[in-house]
N, C-alpha and C positions, 0 to 999 in steps of 0.2 A: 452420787451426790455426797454421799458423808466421804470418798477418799476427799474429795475439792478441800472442804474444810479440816481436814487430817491434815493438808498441806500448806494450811496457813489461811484457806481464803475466807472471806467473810458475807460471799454472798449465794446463791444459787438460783437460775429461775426453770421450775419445770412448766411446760407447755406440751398439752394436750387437744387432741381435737376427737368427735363422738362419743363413740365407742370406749375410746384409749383412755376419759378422763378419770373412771373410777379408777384404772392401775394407777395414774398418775397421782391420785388420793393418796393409794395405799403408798406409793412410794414416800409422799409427803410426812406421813403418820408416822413410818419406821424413820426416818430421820429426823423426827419431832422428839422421837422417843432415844436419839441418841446422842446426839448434839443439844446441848445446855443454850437456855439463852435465845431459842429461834422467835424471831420477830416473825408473820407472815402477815403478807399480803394476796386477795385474792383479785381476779379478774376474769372477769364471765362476759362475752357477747356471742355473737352470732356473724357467721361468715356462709358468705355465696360458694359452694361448691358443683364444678360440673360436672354435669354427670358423664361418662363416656358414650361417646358415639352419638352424644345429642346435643343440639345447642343450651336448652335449657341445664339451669343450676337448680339447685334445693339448699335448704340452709341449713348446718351444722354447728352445733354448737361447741365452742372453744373456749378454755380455760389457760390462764396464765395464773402460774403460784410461784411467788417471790417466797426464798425465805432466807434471811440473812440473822448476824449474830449485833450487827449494827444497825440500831433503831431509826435513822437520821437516813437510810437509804433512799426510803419512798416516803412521800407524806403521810402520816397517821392521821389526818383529821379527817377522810374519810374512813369513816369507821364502818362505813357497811361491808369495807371489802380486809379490813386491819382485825389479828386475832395477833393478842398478846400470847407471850414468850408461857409454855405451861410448865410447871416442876416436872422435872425425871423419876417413874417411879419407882419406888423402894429399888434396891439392889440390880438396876441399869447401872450400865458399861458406860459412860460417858465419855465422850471422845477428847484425846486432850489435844 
């Protein structure tokens, strides 16, 4: 995620499902912490997954996190799922 914006890009969306969504956290935070500027948006529901070898599904929870360096990507007036851009702290490596 941080090379995308090393190379010019302005946006990124990580997506997660279960298990996977705390790494996808931690992924969001170290790139929070090195890129200036991140706008995030989140998004949290629920999806039908089958199980194998049976017809029945169970539900899984899934996460989508936007995070871009332009604020105008997604709408911010939903502010339940918008977290403003936070400062880099002291003597971070900011990506240019």
């Amino acid at each position: 995620a941080i090379s995308l914006f090393e190379r010019g890009g302005d946006t990124v969306v990580l997506s997660a499902m279960g298990a996977a969504i705390n790494k996808q956290i931690t992924v969001c935070e170290i790139v929070k912490r090195r890129v200036p500027n991140l706008h995030q948006w989140n998004k949290i529901e629920s999806r039908g997954q089958d199980i194998d070898g049976d017809t029945s599904s169970r539900l899984v929870s899934y996460m989508t996190i936007t995070l871009s360096t332009n604020p105008n990507v997604m709408d911010r007036t939903d502010l339940n799922g918008y977290q403003p851009p936070v400062p880099l702290p002291p003597g971070a490596a900011a990506v240019e």
